[in-house]
C-alpha positions in Angstrom: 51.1 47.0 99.1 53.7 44.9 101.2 52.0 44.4 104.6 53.6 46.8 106.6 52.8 47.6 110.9 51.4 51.2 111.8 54.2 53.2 112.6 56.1 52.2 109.4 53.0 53.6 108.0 53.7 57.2 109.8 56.9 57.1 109.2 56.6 56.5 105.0 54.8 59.8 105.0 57.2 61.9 107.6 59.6 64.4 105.2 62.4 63.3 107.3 63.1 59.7 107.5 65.8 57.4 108.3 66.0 54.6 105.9 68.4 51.4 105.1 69.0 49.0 102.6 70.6 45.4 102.6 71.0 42.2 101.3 73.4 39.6 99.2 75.4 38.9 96.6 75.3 35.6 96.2 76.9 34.6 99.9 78.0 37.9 99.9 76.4 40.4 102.6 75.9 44.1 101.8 74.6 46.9 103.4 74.0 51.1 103.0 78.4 51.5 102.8 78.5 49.7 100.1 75.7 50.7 98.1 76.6 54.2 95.9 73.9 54.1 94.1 70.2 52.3 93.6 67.3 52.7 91.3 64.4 50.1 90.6 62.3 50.2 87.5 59.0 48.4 86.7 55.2 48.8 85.3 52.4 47.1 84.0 50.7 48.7 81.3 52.0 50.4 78.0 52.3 54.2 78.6 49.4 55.2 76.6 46.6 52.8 78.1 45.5 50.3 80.2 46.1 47.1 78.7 45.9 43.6 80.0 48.7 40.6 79.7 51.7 42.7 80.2 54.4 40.6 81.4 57.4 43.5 81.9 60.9 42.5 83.3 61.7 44.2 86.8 65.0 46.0 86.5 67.4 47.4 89.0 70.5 49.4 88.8 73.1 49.3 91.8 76.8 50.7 91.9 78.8 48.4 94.7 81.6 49.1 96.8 83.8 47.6 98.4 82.1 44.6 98.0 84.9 41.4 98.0 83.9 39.2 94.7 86.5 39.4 91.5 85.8 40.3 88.5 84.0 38.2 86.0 82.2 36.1 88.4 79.6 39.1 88.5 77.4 37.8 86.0 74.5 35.3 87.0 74.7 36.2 90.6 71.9 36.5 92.7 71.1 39.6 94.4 68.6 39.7 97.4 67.5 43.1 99.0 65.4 44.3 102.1 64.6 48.0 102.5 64.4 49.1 106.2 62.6 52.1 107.6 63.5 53.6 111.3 60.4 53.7 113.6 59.7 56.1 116.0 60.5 54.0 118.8 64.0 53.8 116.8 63.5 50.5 115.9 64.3 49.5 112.2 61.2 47.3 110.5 62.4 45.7 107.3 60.5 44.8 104.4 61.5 42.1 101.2 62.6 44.8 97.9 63.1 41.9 95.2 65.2 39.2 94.1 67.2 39.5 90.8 69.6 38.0 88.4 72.9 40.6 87.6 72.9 40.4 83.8 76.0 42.9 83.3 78.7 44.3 85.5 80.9 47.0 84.4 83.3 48.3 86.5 83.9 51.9 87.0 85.8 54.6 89.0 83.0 54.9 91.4 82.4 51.4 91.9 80.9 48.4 89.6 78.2 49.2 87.9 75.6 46.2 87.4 72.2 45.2 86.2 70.0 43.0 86.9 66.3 41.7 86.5 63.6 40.0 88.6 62.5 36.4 87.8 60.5 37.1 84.9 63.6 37.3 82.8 63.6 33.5 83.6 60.8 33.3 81.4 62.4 34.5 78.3 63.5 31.2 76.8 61.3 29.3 73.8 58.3 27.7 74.5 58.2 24.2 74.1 54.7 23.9 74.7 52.0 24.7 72.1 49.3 22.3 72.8 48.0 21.7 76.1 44.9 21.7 78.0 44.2 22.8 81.5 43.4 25.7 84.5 45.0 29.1 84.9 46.9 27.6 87.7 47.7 24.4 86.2 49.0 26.1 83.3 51.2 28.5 85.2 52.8 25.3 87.4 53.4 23.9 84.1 55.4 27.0 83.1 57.1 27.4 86.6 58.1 23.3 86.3 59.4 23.8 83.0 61.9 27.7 83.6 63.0 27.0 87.4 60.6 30.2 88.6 58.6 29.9 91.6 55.3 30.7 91.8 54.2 33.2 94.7 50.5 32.8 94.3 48.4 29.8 95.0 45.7 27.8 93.3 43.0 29.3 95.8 43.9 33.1 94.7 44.5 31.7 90.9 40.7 30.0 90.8 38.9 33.8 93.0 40.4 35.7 89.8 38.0 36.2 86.8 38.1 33.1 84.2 40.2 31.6 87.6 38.2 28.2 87.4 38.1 27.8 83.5 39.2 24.9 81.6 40.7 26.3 79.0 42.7 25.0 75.7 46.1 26.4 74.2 45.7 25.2 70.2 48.3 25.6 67.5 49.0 27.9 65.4 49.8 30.8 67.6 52.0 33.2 68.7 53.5 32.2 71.8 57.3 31.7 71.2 58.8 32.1 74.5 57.3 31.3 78.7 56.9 35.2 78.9 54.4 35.3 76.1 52.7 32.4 77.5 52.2 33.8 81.1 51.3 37.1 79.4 48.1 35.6 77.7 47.5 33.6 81.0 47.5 37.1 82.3 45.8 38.8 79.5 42.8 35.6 80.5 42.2 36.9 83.8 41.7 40.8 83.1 45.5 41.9 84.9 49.2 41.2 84.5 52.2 39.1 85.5 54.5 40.6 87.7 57.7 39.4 90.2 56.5 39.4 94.3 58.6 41.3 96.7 60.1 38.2 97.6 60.6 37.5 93.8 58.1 34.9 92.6 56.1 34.8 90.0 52.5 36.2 90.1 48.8 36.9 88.3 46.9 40.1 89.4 43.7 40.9 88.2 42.9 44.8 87.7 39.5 43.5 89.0 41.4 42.9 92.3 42.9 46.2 92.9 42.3 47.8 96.2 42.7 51.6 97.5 45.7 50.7 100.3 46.8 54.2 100.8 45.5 58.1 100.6 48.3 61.1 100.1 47.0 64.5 100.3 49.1 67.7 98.6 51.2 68.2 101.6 52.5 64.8 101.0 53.7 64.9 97.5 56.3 66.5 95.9 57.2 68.8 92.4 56.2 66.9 89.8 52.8 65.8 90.3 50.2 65.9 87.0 46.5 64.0 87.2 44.4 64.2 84.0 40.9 65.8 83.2 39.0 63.1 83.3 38.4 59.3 84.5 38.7 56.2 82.3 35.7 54.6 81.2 36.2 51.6 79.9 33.0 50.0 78.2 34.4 46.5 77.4 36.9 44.6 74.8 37.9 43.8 71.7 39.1 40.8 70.7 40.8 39.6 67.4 39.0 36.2 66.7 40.4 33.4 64.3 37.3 33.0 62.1 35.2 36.3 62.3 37.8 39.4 62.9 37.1 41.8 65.4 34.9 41.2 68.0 33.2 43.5 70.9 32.3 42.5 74.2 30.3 45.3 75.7 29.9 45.7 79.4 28.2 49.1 79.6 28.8 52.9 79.1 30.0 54.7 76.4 33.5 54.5 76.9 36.4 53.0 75.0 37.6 49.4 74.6 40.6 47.4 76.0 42.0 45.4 72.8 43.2 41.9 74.1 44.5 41.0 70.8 44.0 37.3 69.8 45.0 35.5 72.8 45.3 32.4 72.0 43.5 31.1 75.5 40.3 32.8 73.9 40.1 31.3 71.0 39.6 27.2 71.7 36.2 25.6 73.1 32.5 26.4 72.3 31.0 29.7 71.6 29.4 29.8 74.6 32.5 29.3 76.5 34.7 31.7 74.6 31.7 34.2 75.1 31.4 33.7 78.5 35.3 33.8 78.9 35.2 36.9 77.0 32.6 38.9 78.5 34.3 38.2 81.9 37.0 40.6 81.1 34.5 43.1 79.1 32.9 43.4 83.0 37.0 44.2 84.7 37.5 46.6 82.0 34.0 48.5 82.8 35.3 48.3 86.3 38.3 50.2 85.8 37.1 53.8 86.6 40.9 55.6 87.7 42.5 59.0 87.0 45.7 59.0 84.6 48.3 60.3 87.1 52.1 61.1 88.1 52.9 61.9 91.3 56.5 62.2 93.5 56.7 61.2 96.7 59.6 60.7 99.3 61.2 57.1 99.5 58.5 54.3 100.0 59.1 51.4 98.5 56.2 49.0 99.5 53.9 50.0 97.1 52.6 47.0 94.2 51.9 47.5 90.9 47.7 47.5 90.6 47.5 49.0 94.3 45.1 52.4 94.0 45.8 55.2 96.0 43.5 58.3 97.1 44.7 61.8 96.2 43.3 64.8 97.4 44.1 68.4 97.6 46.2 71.0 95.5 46.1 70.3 92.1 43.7 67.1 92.6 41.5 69.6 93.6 38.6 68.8 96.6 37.6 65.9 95.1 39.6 62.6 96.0 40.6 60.7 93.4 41.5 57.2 92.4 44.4 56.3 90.8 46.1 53.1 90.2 49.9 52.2 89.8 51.3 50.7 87.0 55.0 52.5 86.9 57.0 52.3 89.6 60.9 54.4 88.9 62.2 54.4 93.2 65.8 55.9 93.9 67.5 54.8 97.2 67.3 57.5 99.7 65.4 59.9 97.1 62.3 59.8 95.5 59.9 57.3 93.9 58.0 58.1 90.8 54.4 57.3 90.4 52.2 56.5 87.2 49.1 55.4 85.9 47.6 55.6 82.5 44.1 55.5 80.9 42.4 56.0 77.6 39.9 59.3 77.7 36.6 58.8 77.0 35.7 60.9 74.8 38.4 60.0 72.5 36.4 56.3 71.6 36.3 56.2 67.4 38.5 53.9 66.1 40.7 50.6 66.3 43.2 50.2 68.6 47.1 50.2 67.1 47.1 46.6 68.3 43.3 45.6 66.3 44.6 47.8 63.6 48.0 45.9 62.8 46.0 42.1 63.7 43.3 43.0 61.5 45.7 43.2 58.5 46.8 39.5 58.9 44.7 36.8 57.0 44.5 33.1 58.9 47.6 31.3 58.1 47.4 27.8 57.1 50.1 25.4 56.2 49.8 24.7 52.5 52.7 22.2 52.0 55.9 21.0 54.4 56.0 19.2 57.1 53.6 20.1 60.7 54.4 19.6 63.8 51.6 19.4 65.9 53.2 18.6 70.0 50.9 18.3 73.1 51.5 18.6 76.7 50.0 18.0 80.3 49.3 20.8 82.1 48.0 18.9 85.3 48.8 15.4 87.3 47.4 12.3 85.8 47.0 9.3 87.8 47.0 5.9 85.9 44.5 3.3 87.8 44.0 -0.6 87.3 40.2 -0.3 86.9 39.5 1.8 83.7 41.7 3.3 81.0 42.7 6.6 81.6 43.0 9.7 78.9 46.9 11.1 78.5 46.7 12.4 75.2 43.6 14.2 73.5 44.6 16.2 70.5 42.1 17.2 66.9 44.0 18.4 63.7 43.1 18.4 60.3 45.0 18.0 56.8 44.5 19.9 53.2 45.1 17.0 51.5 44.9 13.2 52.2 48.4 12.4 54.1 50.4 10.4 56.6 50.5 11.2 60.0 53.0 10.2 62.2 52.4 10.1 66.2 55.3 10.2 68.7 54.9 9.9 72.2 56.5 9.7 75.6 55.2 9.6 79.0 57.4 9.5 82.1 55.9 8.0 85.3 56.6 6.9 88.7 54.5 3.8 89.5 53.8 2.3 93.2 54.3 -1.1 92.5 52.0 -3.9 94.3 53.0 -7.4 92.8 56.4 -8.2 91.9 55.6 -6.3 88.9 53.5 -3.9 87.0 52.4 -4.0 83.2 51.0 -0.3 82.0 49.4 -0.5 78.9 48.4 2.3 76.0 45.3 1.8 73.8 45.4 4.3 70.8 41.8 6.1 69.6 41.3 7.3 66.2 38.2 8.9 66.8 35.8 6.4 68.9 37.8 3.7 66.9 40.3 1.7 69.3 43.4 0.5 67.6 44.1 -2.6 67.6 48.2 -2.4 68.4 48.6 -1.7 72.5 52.2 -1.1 73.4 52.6 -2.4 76.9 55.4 -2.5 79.3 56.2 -3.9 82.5 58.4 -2.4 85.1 59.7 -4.6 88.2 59.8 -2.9 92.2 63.5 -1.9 91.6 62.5 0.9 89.1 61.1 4.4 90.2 60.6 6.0 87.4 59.8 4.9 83.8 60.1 6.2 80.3 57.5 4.9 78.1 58.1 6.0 74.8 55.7 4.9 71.7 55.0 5.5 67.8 52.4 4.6 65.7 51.7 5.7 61.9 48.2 7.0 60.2 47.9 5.8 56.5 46.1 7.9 54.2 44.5 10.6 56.6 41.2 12.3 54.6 41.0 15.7 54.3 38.0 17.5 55.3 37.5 15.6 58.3 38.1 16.7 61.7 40.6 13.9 63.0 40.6 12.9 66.7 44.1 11.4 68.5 43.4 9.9 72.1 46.2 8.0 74.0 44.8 5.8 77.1 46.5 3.8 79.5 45.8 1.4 82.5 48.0 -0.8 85.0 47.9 -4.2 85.9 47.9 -3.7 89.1 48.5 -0.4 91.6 48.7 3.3 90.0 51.4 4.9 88.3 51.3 8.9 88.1 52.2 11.3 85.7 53.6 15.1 86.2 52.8 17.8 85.0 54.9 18.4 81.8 55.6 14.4 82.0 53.6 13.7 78.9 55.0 14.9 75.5 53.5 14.0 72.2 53.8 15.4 68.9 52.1 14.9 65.5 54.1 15.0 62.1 52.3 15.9 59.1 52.3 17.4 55.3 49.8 20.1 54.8 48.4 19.9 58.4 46.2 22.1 60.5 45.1 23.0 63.5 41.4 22.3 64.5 39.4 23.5 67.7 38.8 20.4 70.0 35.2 20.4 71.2 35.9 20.0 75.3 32.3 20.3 76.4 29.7 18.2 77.6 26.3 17.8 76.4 23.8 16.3 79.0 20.6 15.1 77.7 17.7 14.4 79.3 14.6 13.2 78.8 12.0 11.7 81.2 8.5 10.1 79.7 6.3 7.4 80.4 6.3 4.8 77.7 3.2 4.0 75.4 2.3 0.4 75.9 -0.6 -1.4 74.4 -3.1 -2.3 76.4 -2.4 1.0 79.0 -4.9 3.3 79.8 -3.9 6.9 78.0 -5.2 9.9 80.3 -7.7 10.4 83.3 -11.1 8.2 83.1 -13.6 9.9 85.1 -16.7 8.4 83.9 -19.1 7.0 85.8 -19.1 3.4 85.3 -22.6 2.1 85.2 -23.7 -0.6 82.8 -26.3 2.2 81.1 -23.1 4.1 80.0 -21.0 0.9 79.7 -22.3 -2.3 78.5 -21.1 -5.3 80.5 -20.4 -8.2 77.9 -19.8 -11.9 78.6 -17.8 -14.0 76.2 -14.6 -13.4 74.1 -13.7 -10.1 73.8 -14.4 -8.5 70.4 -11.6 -8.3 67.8 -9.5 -5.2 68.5 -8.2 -3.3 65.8 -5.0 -1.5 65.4 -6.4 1.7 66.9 -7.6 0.2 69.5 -5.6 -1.0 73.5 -6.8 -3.6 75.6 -5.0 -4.3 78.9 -2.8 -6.9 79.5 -5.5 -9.0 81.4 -8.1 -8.4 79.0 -10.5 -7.3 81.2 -11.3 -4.2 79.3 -11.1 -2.4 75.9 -11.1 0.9 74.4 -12.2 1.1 70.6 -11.3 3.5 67.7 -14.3 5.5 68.6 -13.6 5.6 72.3 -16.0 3.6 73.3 -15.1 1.8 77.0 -16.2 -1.7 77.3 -16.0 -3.7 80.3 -15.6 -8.0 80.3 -17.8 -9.3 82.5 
């Protein structure tokens, strides 16, 4: 829910209501004359259950008039609007209603028709990342750098959602073809959906996030109202993993499962980390305990996609119960429509539609043709004069013994110390350091730099999980590297995909060493010469089972016997 004051509080719920609307056309102001008719559209989740990663288009519908731009310069405006509500006090408190893109004008008796989406439609352009390693957030500023959308949440509120703080790895094959599909699995990661802020930036919730920020009893709704029978109960997920099908994450109950297909972002890394990863968003689907719903209210736009509200009385019943949006359908000066969906319980048996369709797919592999295998940066590298530091880290295997090609480029902008600065590359194939190191050196005069490289595999085996790793270090002073500044890509025949191990093993061990000639254990015995002779002269010869100290003033034989030099 937009934060809103008090009073515009008690006056969303009044029956009567004085409300306004506002905003631009690209320079051009508008306000309530000109507007003839409004309608916003938006949700969440499909219609028939909750599901997480949706990434839906916001949509609005507006007929202008008298509004002073020709025709056919329409199309790729922007249009801002604010909704404003008089107070009691007749004041008029405003509130942000979306920014959007016109995508069509027609023009009609009444006035010109147009529609127009929010920024996620900016995201509907191919992908021209399929390999890259990195957070939630750092993912999501790589998308944002790479469409022109601006992000409306931060990396604080990315890292508090579930899986926020993972390090997690986008491998290929897979399915993401445009930004939208890749914010949607970035979404589907975190247990909640992508959606466009008021103010119309891009943003993550997390259905483990929502929050009750509103209650509405009967007198406050409208015809049309309908709440289901029963609550969901959600007992975890399904997945659909690369090597072993179908897998369930079980959180608790004995309810149904949220399918979160085969996202991509679940798939990479150890089995410990994809489990814990997993059963992260099996514990936000147990959490999701709401009442499938539609309700009518009068005009009040400030409501979000995930907020819950509490219902009460009439056909609720005396019970209050919890339901959360995820369809929004609002009218200008009319109503807004209400929904939220939910699986019921005791409806369980069974696949999903989604698990259903993925589990009739084998793997693919590439069997013959040429793969290309690309890679990167999802966050800021900085390139030091004291150690080589990693740009490139990429595994892939082949079917048959090959060539691989590598092609890289990395764009920085150095701060210069001397006269000049020399940044070099140092190519890894697998712990095995390459000797051929590009290097180039850049004078004060240049900002940034374009350092493009190539180097060829011979005779790549089969059956062996290959390992790519490009390094660099400067001469002198750093030189740092954007997100998205890195690009790489690996040409093969009959090339694959392989997971990239990205954990650490820490080993440990702590002993005392075995020395000969070091007393083993605790001697308590009392040393008296009854129990221990005392003996003068060389020292008797010691065999191998046998330790004498280093100053050879006692020995222990292979019987244990503890003899004392005199």
């Amino acid at each position: 829910m937009y934060p809103v004051s008090e009073a515009f509080k008690t006056a969303i719920k009044k029956a009567q209501r004085v409300e306004h609307i506002r905003g631009t056309v690209g320079s051009v102001s508008f306000d309530d004359s000109n507007i003839a008719s409004l309608t916003y559209s938006n949700r969440c989740s499909d219609t028939s259950d909750v599901t997480f990663g949706s990434a839906y288009i916001g949509q609005i519908e507006v007929t202008f008039i008298g509004l002073s731009i020709a025709r056919g310069a329409w199309r790729g405006q922007t249009i801002t609007l604010e909704y404003g509500l008089t107070l009691a006090d007749d004041s008029v408190e405003w509130i942000p209603s979306g920014v959007y893109t016109i995508a069509s004008a027609e023009w009609t008796d009444i006035g010109i028709a147009i529609t127009a989406y929010d920024c996620l439609a900016k995201l509907d352009i191919p992908a021209q990342i399929t390999n890259t390693v990195g957070t939630p957030y750092g993912m999501l500023s790589l998308i944002a750098s790479e469409t022109g959308v601006t992000l409306g949440i931060t990396q604080g509120e990315v890292e508090a959602l579930p899986n926020g703080t993972e390090n997690v790895t986008l491998a290929s094959p897979n399915d993401i073809t445009t930004y939208r599909d890749f914010v949607s699995w970035i979404a589907s990661m975190v247990g909640g959906f992508a959606t466009a802020t008021m103010e119309g930036e891009l943003t993550i919730r997390s259905f483990a996030d929502s929050e009750v920020v509103d209650q509405f009893s009967d007198r406050h709704r409208i015809q049309g109202s309908v709440f289901s029978d029963y609550s969901t109960d959600y007992s975890g997920i399904t997945i659909q993993d690369k090597d072993n099908g179908l897998q369930y994450y079980y959180a608790g109950g004995d309810g149904a499962y949220i399918s979160v297909g085969s996202n991509p972002l679940l798939q990479a890394d150890l089995q410990a980390t994809r489990d814990r990863q997993r059963q992260a968003l099996a514990d936000v689907a147990h959490g999701i305990t709401y009442t499938p719903f539609t309700i009518q209210l009068n005009n009040c736009p400030v409501y979000d996609l995930g907020d819950l509200l509490e219902l009460s009385g009439g056909i609720a019943g005396e019970d209050t119960l919890t339901c959360c949006i995820m369809s929004i359908e609002w009218t200008f000066k009319n109503t807004i429509s209400l929904q939220g969906y939910g699986a019921d319980p005791n409806l369980t048996a069974g696949k999903s539609k989604t698990d259903k369709a993925l589990s009739s797919i084998k793997k693919q592999t590439q069997d013959q043709g040429l793969t290309y295998y690309t890679f990167t940066n999802s966050e800021e590298i900085e390139i030091n004069d004291y150690e080589q530091t990693t740009l490139i880290d990429v595994e892939f295997a082949v079917n048959n013994p090959t060539t691989v090609m590598m092609f890289h480029e990395i764009k920085m902008l150095n701060d210069i110390i001397d006269d000049s600065q020399t940044v070099t590359l140092y190519f890894y194939h697998g712990d095995d350091l390459i000797n051929y190191q590009p290097a180039d050196t850049y004078s004060e005069d240049d900002e940034y730099h374009f350092f493009p490289s190539f180097y060829t595999l011979l005779n790549v085996q089969n059956g062996v999980t290959q390992r790519w790793r490009v390094k660099a270090q400067t001469s002198s002073g750093t030189a740092t590297v954007d997100i998205g500044d890195v690009q790489a890509t690996l040409v093969g025949q009959k090339m694959v995909a392989e997971d990239a191990f990205k954990g650490t093993i820490h080993v440990e061990d702590l002993y005392s060493p075995i020395m000969r000639g070091r007393i083993i254990g605790s001697l308590t015995d009392d040393m008296s010469p009854a129990d221990n002779p005392v003996i003068s002269g060389p020292i008797p010869p010691v065999t191998d089972n046998a330790l004498i100290n280093e100053n050879g003033d006692f020995i222990v034989t292979e019987n244990g016997d503890f003899i004392v030099k005199e």
